[in-house]
C-alpha positions as CSV (number, residue, x, y, z in Angstrom):
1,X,0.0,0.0,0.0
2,X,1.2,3.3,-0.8
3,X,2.1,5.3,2.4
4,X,0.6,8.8,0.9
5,X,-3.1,7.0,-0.4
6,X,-3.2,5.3,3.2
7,X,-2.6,8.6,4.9
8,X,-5.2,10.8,3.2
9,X,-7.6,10.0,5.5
10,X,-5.5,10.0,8.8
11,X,-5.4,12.6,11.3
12,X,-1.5,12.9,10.7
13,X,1.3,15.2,9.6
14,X,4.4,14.0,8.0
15,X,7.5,15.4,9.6
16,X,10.2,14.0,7.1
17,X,10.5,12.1,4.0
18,X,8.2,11.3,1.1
19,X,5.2,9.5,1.7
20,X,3.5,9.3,-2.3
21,X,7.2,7.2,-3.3
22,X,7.4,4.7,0.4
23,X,5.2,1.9,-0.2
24,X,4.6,-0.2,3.1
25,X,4.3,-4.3,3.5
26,X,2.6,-3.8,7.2
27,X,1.7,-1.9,9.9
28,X,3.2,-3.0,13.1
29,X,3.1,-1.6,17.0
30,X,5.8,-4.6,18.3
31,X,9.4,-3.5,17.5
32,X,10.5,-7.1,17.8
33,X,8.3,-8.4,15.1
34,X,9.2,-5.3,12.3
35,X,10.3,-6.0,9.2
36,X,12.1,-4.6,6.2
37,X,8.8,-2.5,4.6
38,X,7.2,-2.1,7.7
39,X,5.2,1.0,9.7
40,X,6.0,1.2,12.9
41,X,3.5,3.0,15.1
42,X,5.4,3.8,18.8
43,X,2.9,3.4,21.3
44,X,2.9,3.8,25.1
45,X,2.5,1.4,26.9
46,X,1.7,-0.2,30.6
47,X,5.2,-1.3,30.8
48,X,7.4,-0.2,27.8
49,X,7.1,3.3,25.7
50,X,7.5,2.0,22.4
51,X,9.0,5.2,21.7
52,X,12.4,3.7,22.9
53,X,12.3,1.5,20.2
54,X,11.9,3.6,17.0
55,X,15.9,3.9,16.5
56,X,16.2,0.0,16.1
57,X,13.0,-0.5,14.1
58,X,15.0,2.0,11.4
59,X,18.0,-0.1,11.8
60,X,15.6,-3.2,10.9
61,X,14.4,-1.7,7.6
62,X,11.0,0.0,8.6
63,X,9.8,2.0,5.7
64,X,7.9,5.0,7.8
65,X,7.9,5.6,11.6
66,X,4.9,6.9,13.5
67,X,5.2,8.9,16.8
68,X,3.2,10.4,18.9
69,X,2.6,14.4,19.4
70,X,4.2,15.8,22.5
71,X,5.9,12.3,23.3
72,X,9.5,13.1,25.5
73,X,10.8,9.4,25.2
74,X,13.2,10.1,22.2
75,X,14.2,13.3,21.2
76,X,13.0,14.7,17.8
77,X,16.6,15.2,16.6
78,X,17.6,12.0,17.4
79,X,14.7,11.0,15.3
80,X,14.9,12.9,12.5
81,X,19.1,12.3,12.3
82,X,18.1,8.6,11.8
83,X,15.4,9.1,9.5
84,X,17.7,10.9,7.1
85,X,20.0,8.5,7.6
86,X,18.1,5.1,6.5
87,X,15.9,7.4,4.3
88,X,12.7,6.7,6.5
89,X,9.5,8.5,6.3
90,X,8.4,9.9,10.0
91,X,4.9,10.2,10.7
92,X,3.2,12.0,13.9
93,X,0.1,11.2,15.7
94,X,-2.1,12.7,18.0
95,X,-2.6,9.5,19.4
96,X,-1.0,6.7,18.9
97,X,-3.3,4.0,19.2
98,X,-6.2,5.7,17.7
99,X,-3.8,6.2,14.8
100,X,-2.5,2.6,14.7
101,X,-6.1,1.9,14.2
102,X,-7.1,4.2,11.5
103,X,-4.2,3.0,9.5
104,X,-4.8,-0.2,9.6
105,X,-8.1,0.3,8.5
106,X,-6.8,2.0,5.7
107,X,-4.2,-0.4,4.8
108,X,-6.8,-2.8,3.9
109,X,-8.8,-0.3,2.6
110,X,-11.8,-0.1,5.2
111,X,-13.0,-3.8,5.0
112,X,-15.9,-2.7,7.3
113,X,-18.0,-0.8,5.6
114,X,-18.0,-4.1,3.4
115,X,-19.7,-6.1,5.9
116,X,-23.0,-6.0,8.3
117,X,-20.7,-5.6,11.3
118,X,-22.1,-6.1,14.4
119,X,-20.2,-6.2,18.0
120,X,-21.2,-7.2,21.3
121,X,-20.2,-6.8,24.3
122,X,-20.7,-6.7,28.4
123,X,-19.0,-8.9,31.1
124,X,-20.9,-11.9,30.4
125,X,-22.7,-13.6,27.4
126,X,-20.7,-12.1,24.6
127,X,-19.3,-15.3,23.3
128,X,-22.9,-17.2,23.6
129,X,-24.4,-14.7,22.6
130,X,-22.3,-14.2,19.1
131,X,-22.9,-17.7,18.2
132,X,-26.0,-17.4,18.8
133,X,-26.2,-14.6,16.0
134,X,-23.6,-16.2,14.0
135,X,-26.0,-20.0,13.5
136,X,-28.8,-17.5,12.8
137,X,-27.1,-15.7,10.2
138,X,-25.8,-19.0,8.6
139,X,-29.4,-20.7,8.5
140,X,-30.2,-17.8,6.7
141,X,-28.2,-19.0,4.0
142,X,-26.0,-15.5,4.8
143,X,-22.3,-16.4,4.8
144,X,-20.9,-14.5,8.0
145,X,-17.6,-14.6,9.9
146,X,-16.7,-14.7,13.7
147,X,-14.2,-13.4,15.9
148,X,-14.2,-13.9,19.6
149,X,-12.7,-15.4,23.0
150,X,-13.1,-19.1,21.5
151,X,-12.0,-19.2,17.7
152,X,-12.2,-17.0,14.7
153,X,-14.4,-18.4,12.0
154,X,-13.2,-17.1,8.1
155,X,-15.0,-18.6,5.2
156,X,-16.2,-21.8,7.1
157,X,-12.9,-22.2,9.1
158,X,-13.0,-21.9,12.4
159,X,-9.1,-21.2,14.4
160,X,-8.9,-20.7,17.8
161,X,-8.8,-17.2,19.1
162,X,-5.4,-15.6,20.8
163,X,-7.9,-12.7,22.5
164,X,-11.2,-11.6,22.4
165,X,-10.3,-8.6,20.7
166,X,-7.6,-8.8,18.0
167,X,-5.0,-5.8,17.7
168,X,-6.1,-3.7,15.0
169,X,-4.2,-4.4,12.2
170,X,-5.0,-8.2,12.7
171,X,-8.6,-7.3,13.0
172,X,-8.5,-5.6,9.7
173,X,-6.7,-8.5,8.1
174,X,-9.7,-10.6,9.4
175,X,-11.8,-8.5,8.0
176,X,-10.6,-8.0,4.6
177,X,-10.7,-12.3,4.9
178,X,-14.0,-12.1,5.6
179,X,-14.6,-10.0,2.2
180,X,-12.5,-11.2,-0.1
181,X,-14.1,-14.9,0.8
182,X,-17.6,-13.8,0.5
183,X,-18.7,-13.1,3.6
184,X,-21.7,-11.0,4.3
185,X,-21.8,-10.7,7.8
186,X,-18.9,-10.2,11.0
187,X,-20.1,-11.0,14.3
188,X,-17.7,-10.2,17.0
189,X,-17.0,-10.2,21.0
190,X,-15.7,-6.6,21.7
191,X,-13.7,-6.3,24.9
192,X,-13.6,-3.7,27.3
193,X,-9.8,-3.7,26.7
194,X,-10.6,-3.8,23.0
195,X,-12.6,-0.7,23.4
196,X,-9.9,1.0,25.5
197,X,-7.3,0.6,23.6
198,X,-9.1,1.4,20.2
199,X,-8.1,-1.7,18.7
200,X,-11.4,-1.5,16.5
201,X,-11.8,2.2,16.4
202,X,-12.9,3.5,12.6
203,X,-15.6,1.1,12.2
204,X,-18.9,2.0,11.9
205,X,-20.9,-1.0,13.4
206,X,-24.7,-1.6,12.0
207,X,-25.4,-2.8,15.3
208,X,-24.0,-3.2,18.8
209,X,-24.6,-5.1,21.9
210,X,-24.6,-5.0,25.7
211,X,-25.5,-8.2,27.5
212,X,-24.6,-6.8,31.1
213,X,-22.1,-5.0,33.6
214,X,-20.5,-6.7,36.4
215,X,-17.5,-6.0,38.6
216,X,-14.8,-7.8,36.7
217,X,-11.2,-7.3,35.4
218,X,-10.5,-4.6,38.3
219,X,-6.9,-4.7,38.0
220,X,-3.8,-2.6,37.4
221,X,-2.8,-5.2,34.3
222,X,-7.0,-4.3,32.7
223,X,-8.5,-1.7,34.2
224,X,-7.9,0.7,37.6
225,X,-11.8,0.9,38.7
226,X,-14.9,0.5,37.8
227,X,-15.7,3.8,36.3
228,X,-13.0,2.5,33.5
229,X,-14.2,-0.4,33.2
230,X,-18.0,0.6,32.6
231,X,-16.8,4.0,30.5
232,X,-14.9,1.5,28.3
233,X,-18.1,-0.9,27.6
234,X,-19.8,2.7,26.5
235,X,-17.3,3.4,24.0
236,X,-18.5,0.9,21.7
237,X,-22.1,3.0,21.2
238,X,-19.9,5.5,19.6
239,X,-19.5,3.4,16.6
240,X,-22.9,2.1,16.3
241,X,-25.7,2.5,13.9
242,X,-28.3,1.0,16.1
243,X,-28.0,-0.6,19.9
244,X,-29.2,-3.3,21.2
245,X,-29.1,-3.0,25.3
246,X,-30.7,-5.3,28.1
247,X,-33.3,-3.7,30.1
248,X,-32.5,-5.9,33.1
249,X,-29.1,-4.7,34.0
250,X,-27.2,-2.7,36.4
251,X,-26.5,0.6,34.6
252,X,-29.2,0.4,32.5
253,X,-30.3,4.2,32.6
254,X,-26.6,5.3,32.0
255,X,-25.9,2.8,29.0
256,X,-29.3,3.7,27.4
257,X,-28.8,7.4,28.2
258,X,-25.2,7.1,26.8
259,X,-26.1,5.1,23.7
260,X,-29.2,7.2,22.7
261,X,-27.4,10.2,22.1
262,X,-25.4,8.2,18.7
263,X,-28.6,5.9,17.6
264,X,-31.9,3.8,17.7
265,X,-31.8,1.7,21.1
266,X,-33.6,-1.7,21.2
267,X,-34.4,-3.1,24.7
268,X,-34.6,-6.6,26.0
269,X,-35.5,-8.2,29.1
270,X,-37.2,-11.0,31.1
271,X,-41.0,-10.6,31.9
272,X,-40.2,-6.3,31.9
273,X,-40.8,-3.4,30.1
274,X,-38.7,-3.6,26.8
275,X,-38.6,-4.0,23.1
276,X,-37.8,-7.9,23.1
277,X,-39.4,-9.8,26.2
278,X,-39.2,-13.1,26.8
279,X,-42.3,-14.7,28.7
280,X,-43.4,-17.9,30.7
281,X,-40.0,-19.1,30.8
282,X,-39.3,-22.8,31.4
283,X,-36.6,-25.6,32.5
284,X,-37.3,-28.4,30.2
285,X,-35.4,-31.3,28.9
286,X,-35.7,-32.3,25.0
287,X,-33.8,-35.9,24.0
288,X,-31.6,-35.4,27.3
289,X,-30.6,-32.3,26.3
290,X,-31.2,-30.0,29.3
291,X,-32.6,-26.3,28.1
292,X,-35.4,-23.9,28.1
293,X,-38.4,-22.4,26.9
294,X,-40.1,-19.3,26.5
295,X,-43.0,-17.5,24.8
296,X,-41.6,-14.2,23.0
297,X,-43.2,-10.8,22.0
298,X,-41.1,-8.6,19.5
299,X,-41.6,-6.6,16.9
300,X,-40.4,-9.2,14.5
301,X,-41.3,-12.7,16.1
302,X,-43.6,-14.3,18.2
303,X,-44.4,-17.7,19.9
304,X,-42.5,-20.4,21.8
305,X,-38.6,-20.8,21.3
306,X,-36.4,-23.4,22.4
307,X,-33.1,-23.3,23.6
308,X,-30.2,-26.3,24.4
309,X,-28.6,-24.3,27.0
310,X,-30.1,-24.5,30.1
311,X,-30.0,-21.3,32.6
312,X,-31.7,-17.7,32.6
313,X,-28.4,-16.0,31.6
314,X,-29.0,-17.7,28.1
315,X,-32.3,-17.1,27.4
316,X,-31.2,-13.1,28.0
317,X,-28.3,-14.4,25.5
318,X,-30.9,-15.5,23.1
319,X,-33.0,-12.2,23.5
320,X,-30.2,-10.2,22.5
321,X,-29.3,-12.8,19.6
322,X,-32.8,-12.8,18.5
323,X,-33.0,-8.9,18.8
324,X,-30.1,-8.7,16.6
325,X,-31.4,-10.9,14.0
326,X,-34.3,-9.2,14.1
327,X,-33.1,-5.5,13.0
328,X,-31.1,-7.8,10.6
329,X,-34.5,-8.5,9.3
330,X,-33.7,-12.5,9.7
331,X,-37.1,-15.1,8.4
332,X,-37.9,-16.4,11.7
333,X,-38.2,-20.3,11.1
334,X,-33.8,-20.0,10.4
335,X,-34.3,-17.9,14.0
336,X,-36.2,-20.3,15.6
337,X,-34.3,-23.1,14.1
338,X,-30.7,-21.9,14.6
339,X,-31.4,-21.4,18.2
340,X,-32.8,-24.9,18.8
341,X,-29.1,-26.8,17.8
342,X,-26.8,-24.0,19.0
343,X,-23.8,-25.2,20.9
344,X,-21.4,-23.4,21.9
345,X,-17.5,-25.0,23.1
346,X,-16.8,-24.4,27.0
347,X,-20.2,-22.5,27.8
348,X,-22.3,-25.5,30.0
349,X,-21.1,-27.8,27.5
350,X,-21.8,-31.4,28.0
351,X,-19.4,-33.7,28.0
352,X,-20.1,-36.7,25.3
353,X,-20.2,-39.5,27.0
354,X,-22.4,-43.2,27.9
355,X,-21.8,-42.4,31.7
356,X,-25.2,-41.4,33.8
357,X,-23.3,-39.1,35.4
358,X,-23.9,-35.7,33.8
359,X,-20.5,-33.6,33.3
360,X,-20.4,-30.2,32.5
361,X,-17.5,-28.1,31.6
362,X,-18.0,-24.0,31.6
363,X,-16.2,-21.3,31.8
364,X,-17.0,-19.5,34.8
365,X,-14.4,-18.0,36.4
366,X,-16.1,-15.3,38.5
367,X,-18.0,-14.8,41.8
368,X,-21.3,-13.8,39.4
369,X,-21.0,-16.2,36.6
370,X,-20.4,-19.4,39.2
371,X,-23.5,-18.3,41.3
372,X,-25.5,-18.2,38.1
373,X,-24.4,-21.3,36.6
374,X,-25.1,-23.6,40.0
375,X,-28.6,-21.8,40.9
376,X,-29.3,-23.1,37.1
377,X,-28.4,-26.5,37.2
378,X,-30.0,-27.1,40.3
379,X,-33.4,-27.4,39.5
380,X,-32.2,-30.1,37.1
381,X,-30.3,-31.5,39.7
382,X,-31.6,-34.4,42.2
383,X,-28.3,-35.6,43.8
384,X,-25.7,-33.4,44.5
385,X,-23.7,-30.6,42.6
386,X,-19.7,-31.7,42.8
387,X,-18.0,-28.6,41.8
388,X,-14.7,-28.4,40.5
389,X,-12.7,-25.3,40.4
390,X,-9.8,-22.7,40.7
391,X,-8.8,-19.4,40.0
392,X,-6.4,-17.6,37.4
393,X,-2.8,-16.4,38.6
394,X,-1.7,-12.6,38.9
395,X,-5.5,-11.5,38.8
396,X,-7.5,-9.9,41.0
397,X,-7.5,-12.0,44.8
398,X,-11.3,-10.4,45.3
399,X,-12.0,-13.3,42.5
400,X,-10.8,-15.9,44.0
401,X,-12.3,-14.9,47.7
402,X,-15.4,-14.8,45.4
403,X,-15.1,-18.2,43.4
404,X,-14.8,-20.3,47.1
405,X,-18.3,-18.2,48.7
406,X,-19.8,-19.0,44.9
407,X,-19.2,-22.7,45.2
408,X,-19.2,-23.5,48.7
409,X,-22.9,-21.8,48.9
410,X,-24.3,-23.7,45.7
411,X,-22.7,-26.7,46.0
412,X,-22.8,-29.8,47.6
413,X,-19.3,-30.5,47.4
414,X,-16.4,-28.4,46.3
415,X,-13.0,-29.3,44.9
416,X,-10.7,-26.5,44.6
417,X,-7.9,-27.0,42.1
418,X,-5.0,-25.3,39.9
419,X,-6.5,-23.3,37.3
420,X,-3.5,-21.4,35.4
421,X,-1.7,-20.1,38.1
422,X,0.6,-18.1,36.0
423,X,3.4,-16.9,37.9
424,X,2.0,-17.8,41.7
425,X,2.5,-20.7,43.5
426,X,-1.2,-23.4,42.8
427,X,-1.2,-22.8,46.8
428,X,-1.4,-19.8,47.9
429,X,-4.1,-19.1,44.8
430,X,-5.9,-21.9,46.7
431,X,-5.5,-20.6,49.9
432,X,-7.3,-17.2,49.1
433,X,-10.4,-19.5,47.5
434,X,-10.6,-21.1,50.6
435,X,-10.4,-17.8,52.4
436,X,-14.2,-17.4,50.5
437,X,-14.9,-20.8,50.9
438,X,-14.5,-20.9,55.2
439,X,-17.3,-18.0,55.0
440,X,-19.7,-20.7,54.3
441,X,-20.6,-23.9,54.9
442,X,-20.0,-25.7,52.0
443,X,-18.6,-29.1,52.0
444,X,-15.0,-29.1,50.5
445,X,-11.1,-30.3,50.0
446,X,-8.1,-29.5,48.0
447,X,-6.7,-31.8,45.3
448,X,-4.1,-29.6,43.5
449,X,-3.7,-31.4,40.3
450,X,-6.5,-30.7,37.6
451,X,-6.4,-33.8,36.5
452,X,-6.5,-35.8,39.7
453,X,-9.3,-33.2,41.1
454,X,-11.5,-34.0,37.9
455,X,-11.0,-37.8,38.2
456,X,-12.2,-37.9,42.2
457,X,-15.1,-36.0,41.2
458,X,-16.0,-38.4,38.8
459,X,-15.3,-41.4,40.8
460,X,-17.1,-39.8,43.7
461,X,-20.5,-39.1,41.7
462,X,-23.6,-41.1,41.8
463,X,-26.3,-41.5,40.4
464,X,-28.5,-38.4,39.7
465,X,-25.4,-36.3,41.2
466,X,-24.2,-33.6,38.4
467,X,-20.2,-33.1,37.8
468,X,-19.2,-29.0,37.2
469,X,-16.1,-28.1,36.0
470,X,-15.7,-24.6,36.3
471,X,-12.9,-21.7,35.2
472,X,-11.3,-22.7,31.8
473,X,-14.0,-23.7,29.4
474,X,-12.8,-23.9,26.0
475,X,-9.4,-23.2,27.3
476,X,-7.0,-25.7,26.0
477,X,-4.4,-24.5,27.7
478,X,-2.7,-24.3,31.7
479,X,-0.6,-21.2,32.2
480,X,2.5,-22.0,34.4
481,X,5.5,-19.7,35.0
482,X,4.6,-18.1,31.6
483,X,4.4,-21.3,29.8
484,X,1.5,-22.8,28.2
485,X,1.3,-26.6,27.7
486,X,-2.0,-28.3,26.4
487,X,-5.0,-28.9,28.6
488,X,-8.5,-29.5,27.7
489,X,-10.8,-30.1,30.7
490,X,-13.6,-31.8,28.0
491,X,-10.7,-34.3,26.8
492,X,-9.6,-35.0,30.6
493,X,-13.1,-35.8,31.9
494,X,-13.6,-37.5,28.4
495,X,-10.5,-40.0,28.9
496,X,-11.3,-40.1,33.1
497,X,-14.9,-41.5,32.0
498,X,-13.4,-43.7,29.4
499,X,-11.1,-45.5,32.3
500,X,-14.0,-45.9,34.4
501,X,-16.0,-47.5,32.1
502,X,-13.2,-50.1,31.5
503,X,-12.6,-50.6,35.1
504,X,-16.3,-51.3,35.7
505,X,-16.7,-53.6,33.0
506,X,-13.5,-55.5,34.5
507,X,-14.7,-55.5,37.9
């Protein structure tokens, strides 16, 4: 791409060189990874300026440097000396990642205005609910692609996610995938951390999402407070063509306030006053499959829908999916029928198996989400919930307090476990759950392998009791001392089952 065609639209000045004759390969914001034909955008950073590093992306062979205004890392001298030196175009930015974004839009030549883009986001749901709209889109007979926490889905092929939110010049790529395959649609999770650090900023979005606001990813790695964390989450409606927002939530009045000033707001709630209600809700279960029910009024659709996913939370997930599909003027036999055989990896997902013993792996890996999850299953339940579960290294201890009061008050029994301790030690993570845990009166112990804490839950269950295990989900990974090796609590359960069976049939 031409440096001057891709800067024509960007709030930038050049400062040296000659942007119509450099021609530029990529646009990069890691030092380490530039290469000869590259744009490097220095950005600061939590930890490192990358401002320090525009000396040796010249010495690599970057084609243009971009800076940003009023930045006192590097002097502009020392800049400058080098750029006449290796002949390198110097750009400057009023902000750096806002910048990094709109170039990489431009790079690929604004793949987003291609597409029906549509972006959801809120603590919980976003992934559920994206697949959600993602099977409705496809039994529409609309080709679509998917980005999000679990796997990226281009042209039919799904690859698994490295964060919810791709930086932006990957997100572009994806996008500009996504059109040159055919693709009419992008469904996507949106982060807060996404959103803060304007990894999608310059996209227009047909429509946006917001499933709900809980106190998570309080942190000085995510963000300081709440107030950030929520303000993020509201960036998103600055983007949007038309919002969807639940009625139901915490911060309702402020999102909807927020969001009305830039577009159209749909509502939807449980049994309340909004756009998309669901009514006369119901625990069922269809061919074993454990799910729910519910009468609908809409503008669009009407009558009883069904579910596989068992649990209030996803029948707001399915509001908001069939909301979406709704403004996206979706027939509503392909809504109804998508929504009966969605399945989505790591989110209450069953584990495939002859045993009686119901498994469940999910990714909960809050205080909020865990007490959700076990008040849902219960009803269902009518032996005992065995819970298996950590809590994530170098995060927030109020989490792990959180997880032990979550499970020791909604189960019957409780196994507390590694779950990617990062760069702590397994125990004293699982000495701050139990802190939580000792506030109630929950039956517990400690089994600090995974593996082994999985297997004793199964080998512990009876009939009609139910197996949870909570915190990684679709993660196939554990996370120790920076080091990820493969894990997959669906496989490990899987293979645990398997043994069990064989011993059985021996004994």
């Amino acid at each position: 791409m031409n440096l001057q065609k891709m800067i024509q639209n960007v709030n930038c000045e050049v400062l040296f060189g000659d942007a119509s004759v450099t021609d530029i390969k990529r646009v990069v914001f890691d030092s380490r990874h530039v290469e000869q034909g590259d744009l490097f955008v220095a950005m600061p950073g939590a930890k490192n300026d990358g401002h320090q590093f525009v000396l040796d992306t010249m010495e690599k062979g970057a084609s243009a440097v971009a800076i940003e205004k009023g930045q006192k890392r590097i002097a502009s001298d020392i800049i400058m000396n080098m750029a006449r030196e290796k002949n390198v175009v110097v750009l400057e930015l009023p902000e750096s990642r806002l910048g990094f974004a709109s170039l990489s839009a431009e790079f690929f030549s604004q793949p987003a205005d291609k597409l029906n883009l549509i972006g959801v986001t809120g603590t919980k749901g976003k992934t559920t609910t994206t697949f959600m709209v993602y099977h409705i889109l496809e039994k529409a007979g609309q080709r679509s692609g998917l980005i999000g926490t679990v796997c990226n889905i281009i042209n039919g092929e799904s690859v698994e996610a490295g964060r919810t939110t791709p930086e932006a010049f990957e997100f572009q790529g994806m996008l500009q995938k996504m059109v040159d395959t055919g693709s009419e649609n992008c469904v996507m999770e949106v982060s807060s951390l996404g959103l803060k650090y304007r990894r999608n900023s310059g996209c227009r979005y047909d429509i946006v999402a917001l499933t709900n606001i809980y106190r998570d990813h309080i942190s000085p790695e995510e963000h300081p407070n709440e107030e950030d964390y929520f303000a993020s989450k509201l960036m998103l409606f600055d983007q949007a063509k038309t919002a969807v927002i639940h009625r139901d939530i915490n911060g309702f009045d402020r999102a909807y306030a927020y969001a009305s000033k830039h577009c159209p707001v749909i509502t939807f709630g449980i049994d309340g006053e909004a756009d998309v209600v669901a009514l006369d809700v119901k625990k069922v279960i269809r061919d074993g499959i454990h799910g729910s029910t519910f009468m609908i009024r809409s503008p669009w659709y009407s009558g009883e829908f069904f579910i596989p996913l068992p649990g209030k939370f996803n029948v707001q997930n399915a509001l908001c999916a069939i909301a979406i599909a709704g403004l996206s003027h979706i027939p509503e036999d392909a809504v109804r029928s998508a929504l009966a055989t969605v399945s989505v990896p790591g989110r209450l997902e069953r584990v495939q198996h002859q045993s009686n013993i119901p498994v469940y792996v999910d990714y909960a890996h809050n205080e909020e989400s865990l007490v959700q999850l076990l008040a849902e299953l219960r009803p269902f339940c009518h032996g005992r919930l065995i819970t298996v579960f950590g809590a994530g290294g170098n995060r927030p201890k109020e989490r792990r307090f959180g997880m032990g009061r979550a499970s020791g008050n909604g189960s019957d029994y409780s196994i507390v476990t590694t779950d990617n301790p990062r760069f702590e030690k397994p125990m004293s993570i699982i000495e701050d759950i139990l802190k939580g845990m000792q506030e109630t009166d929950g039956a517990y112990e400690v089994v600090v392998d995974r593996t082994e804490a999985i297997r004793k839950a199964i080998q512990m269950a009876q009939k009609d009791d139910y197996v949870i295990i909570a915190g990684k989900g679709h993660e196939k990974y554990q996370d120790v001392n920076g080091e990820k090796t493969h894990y997959d609590d669906v496989e490990v359960a899987k293979a645990i089952l398997d043994e069990e069976q064989a011993r059985t049939a021996l004994s």
